[in-house]
N, CA, C and O of each residue as an XYZ file, in Angstrom:
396
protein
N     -77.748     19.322      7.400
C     -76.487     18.814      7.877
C     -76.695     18.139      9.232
O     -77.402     18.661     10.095
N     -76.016     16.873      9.422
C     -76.509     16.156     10.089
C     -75.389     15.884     11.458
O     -75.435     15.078     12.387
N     -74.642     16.687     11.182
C     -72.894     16.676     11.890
C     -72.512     15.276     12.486
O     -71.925     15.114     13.556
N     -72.883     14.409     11.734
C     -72.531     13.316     11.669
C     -70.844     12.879     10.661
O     -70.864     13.319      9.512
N     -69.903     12.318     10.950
C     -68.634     12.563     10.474
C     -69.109     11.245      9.511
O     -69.848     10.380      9.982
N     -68.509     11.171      7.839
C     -68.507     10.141      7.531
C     -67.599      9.044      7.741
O     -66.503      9.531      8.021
N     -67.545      7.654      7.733
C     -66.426      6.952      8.159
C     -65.485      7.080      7.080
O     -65.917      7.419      5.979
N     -64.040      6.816      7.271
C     -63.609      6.876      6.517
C     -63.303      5.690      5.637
O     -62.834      4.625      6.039
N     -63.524      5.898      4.766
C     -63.245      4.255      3.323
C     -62.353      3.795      3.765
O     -61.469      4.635      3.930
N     -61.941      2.290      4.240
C     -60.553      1.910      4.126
C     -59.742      2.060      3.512
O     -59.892      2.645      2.439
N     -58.440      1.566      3.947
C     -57.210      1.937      2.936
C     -57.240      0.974      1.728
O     -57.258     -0.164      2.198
N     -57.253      0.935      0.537
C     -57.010     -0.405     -0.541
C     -56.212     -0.040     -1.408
O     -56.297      1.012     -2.042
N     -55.199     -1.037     -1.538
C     -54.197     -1.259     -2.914
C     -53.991     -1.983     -3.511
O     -54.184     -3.048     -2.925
N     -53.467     -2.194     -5.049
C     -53.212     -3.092     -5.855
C     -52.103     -2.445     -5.968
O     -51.838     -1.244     -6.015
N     -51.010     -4.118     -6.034
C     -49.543     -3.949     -6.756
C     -49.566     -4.546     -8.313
O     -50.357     -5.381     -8.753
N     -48.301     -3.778     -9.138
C     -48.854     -4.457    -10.521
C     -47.163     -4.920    -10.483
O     -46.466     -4.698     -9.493
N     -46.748     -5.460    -11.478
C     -45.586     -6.292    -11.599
C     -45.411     -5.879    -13.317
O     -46.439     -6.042    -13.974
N     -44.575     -5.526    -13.830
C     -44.451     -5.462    -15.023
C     -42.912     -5.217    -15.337
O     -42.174     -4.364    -14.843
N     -42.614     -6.210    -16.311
C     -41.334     -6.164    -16.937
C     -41.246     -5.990    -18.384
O     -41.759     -6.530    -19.364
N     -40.213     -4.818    -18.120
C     -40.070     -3.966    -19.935
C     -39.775     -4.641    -20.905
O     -40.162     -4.411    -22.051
N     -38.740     -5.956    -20.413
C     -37.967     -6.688    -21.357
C     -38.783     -8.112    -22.218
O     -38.358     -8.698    -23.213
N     -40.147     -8.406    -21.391
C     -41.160     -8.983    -21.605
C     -42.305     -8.422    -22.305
O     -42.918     -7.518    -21.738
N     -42.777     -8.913    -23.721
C     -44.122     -8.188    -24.271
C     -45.471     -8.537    -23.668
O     -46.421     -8.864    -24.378
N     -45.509     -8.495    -22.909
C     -46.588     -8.973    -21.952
C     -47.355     -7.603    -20.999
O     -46.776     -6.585    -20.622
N     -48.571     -7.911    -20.813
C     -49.322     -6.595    -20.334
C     -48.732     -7.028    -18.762
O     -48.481     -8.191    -18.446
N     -48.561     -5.767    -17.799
C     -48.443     -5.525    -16.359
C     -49.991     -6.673    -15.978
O     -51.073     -6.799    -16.551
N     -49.409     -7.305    -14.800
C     -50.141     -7.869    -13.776
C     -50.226     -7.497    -12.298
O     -49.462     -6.891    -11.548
N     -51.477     -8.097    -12.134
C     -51.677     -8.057    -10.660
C     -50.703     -8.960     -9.391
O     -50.896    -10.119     -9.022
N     -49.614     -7.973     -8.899
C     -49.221     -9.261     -7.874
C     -49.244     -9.062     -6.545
O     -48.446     -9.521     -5.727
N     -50.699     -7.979     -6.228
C     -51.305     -8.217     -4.759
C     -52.090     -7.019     -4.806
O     -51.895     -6.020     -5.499
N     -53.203     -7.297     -3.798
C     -54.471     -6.177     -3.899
C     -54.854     -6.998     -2.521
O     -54.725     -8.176     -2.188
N     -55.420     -5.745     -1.832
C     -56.396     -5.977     -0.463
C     -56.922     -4.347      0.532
O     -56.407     -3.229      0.509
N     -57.760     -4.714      1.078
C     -58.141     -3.521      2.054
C     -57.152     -3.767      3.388
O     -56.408     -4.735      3.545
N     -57.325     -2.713      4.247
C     -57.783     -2.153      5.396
C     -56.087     -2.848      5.747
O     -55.232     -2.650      4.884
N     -55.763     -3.498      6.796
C     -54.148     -4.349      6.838
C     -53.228     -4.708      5.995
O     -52.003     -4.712      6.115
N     -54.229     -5.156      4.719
C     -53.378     -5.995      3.768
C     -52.870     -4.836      3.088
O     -51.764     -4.841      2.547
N     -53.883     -3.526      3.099
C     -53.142     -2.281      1.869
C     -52.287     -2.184      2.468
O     -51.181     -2.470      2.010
N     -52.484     -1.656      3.980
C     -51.444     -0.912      4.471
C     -49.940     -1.635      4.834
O     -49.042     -1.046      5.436
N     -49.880     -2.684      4.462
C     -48.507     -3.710      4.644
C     -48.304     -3.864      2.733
O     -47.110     -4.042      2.491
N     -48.819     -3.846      1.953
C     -48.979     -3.693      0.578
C     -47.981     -2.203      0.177
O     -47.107     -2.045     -0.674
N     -48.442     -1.456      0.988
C     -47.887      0.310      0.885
C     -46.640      0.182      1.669
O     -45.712      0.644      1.007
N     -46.279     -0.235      2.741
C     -45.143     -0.627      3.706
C     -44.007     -1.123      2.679
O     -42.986     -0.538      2.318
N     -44.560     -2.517      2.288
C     -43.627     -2.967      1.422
C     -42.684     -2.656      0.386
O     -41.511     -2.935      0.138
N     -44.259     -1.504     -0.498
C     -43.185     -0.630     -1.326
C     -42.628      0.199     -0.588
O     -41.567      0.335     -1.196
N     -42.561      0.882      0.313
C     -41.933      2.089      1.013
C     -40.253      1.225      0.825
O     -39.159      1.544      0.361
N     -40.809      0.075      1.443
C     -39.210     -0.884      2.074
C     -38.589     -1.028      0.406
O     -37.367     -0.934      0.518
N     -38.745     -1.110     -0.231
C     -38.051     -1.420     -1.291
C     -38.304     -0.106     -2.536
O     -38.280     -0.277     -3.755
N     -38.464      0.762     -2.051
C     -38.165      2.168     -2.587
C     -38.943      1.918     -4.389
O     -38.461      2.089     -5.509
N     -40.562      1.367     -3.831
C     -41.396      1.286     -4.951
C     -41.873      2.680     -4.619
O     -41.910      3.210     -3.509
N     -42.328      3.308     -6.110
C     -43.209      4.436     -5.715
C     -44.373      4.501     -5.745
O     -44.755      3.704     -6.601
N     -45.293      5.062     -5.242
C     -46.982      4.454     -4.892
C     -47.335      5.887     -5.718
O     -46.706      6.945     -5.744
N     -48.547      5.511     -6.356
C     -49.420      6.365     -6.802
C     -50.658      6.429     -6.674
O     -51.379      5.672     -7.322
N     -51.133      7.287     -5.866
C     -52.614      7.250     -5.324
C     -53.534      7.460     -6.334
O     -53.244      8.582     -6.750
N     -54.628      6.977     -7.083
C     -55.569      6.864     -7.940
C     -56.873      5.546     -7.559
O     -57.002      4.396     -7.977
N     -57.713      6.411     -6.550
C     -58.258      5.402     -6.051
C     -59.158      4.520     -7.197
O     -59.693      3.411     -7.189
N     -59.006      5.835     -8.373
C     -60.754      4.907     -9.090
C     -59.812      3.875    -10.060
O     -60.425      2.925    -10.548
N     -58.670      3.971    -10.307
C     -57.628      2.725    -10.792
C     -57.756      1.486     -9.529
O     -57.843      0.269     -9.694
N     -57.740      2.015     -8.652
C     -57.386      0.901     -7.856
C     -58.746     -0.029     -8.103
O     -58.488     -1.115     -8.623
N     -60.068      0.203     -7.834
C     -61.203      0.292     -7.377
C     -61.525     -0.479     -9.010
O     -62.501     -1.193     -9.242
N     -60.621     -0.177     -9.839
C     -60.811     -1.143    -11.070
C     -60.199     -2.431    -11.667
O     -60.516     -3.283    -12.498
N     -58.605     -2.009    -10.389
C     -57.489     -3.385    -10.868
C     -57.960     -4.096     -9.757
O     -57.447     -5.214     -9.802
N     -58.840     -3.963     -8.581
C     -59.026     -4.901     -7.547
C     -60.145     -5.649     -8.211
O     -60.880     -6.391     -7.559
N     -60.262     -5.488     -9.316
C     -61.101     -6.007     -9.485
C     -60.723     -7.620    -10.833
O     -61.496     -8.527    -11.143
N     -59.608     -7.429    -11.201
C     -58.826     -8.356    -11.612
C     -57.841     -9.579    -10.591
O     -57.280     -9.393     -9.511
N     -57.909    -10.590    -11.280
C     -57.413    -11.551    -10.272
C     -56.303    -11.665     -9.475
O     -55.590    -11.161    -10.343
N     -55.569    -11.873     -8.633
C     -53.739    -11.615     -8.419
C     -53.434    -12.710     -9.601
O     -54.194    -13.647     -9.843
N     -52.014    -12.413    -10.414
C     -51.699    -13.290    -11.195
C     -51.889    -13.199    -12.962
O     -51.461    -13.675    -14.013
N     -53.089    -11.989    -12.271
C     -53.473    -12.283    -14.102
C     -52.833    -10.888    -14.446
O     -52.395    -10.036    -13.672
N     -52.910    -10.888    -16.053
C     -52.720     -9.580    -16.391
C     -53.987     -8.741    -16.444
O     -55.102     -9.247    -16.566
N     -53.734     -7.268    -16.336
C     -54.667     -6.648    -17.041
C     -55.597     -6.527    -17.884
O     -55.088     -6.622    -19.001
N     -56.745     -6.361    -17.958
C     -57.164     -6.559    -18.963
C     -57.321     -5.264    -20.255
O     -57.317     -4.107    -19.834
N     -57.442     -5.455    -21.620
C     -57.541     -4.651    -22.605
C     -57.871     -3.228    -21.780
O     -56.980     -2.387    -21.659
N     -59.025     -3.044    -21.298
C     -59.697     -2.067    -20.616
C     -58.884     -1.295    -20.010
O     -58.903     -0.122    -20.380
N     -58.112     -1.602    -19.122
C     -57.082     -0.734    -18.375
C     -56.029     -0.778    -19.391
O     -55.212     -0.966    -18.490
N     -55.439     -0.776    -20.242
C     -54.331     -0.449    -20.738
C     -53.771      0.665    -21.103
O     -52.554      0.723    -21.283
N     -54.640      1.797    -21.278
C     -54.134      3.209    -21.423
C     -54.313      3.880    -19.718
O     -53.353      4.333    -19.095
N     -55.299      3.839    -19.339
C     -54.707      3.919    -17.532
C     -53.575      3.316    -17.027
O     -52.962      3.992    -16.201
N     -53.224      2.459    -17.238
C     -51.760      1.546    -16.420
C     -50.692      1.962    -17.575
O     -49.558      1.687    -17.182
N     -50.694      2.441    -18.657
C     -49.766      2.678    -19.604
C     -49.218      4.419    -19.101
O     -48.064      4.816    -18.940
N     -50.471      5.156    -18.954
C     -50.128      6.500    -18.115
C     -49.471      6.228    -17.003
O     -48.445      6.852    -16.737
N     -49.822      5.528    -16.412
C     -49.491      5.435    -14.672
C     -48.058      5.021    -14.721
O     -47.392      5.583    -13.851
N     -46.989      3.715    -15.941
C     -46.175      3.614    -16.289
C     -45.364      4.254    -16.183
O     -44.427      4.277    -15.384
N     -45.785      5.178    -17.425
C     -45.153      6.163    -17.881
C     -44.655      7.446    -17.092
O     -43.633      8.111    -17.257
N     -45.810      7.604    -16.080
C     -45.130      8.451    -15.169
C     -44.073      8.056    -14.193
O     -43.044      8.725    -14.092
N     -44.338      6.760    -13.317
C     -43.170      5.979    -12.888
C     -41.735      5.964    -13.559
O     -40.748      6.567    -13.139
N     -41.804      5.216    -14.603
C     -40.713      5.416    -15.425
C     -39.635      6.221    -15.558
O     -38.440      5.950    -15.670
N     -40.689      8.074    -15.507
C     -40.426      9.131    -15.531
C     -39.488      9.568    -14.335
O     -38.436     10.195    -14.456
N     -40.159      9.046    -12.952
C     -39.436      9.190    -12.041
C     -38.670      8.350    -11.759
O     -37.928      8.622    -10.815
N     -38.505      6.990    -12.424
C     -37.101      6.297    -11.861
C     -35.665      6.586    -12.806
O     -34.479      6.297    -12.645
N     -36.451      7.324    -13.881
C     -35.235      8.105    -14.728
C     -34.778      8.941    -13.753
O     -33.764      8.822    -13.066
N     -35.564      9.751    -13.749
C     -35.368     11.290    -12.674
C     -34.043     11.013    -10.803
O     -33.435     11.790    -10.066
N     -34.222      9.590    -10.860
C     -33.723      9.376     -9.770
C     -34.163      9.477     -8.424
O     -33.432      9.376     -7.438
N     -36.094      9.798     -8.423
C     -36.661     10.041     -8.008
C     -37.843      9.434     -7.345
O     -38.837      9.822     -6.732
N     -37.184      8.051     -7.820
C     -38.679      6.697     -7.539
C     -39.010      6.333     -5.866
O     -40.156      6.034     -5.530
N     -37.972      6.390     -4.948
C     -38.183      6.063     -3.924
C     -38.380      7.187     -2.954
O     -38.169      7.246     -1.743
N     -38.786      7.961     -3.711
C     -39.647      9.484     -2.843
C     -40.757      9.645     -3.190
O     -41.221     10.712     -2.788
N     -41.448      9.022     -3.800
C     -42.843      9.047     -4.697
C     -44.177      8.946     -3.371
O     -44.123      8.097     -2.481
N     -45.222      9.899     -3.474
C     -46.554      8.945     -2.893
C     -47.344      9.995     -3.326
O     -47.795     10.913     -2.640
N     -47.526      9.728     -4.915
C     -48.548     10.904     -5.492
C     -50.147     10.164     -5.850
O     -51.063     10.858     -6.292
């Protein structure tokens, strides 16, 4: 042990955009580190989005373009992640979220 502290990873997020009434897979409509997450996370706070922390999702939709959809690959990850949202904007519960 080297009591050396590790740094800590920056902050990073992806926003997805998805509408129910559209058959179309959820897209990317913003992803960035370190400022850009943390005004990314702000934003939803301001408009009572609920954030869900899953870094190794993130670490996979940053890796898709802004604009595009999802690809095949993520569709049962972002279909869970949905589904739990969903869950809580039934619940009445969406703009208390940061799981």
């Amino acid at each position: 042990m080297t009591g050396k502290k590790q740094p800590e990873e920056p902050v990073r997020a992806v926003a997805l955009r998805h509408d129910r009434s559209v058959p179309a897979a959820p897209e990317v409509l913003a992803q960035g580190t370190g400022e850009v997450a943390k005004r990314i996370l702000e934003l939803a706070a301001e408009e009572g989005i609920p954030v869900r922390q899953d870094p190794d999702l993130v670490e996979l939709l940053a890796a898709v373009e802004i604009g595009q959809e999802i690809p095949v690959e993520l569709y049962e990850a972002v279909a869970a992640l949905l589904a739990f949202l969903y869950q809580l904007s039934s619940a009445g519960e969406a703009g208390d979220c940061e799981h």
